[in-house]
C-alpha positions in Angstrom: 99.1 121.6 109.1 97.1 122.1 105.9 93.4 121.8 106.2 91.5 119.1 104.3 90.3 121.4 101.2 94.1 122.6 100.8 95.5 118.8 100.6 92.6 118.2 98.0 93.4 121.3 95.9 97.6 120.2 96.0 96.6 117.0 95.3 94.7 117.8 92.3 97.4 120.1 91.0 100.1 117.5 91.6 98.3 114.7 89.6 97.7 117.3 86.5 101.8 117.7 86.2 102.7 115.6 82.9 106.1 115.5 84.6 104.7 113.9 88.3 102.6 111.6 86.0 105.3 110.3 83.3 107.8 110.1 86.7 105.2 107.5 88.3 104.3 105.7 85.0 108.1 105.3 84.7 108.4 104.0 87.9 105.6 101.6 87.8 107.4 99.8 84.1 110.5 100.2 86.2 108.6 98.1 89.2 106.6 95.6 86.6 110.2 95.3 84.5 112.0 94.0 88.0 114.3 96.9 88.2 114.7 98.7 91.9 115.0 102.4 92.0 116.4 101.6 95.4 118.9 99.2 94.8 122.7 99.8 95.5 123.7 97.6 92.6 125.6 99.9 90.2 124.9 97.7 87.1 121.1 97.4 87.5 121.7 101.7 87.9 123.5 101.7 84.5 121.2 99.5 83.0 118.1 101.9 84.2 120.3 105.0 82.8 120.5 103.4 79.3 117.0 102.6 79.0 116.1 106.1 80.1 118.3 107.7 76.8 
């Protein structure tokens, strides 16, 4: 278990990465545009993949 100063010190690193943040702004226009990360629908995948190029 990590004690509560340890979880507040990864948290803040974490939230610093450009890369963490830019994955979770993506995610959120992915969420607000309608298309689910977690679907099994291959053509909402390939339409994600071409947006992403």
């Amino acid at each position: 278990m990590f004690t509560d100063e340890q979880k507040k010190r990864m948290t803040s690193v974490i939230f610093k990465d450009e890369a963490v943040l830019s994955q979770l702004q993506q995610a959120q226009k992915d969420r607000n545009e309608g298309i689910s990360t977690y679907s099994d629908s291959e053509e909402e995948f390939a339409q994600l993949s071409q947006r992403n190029r």
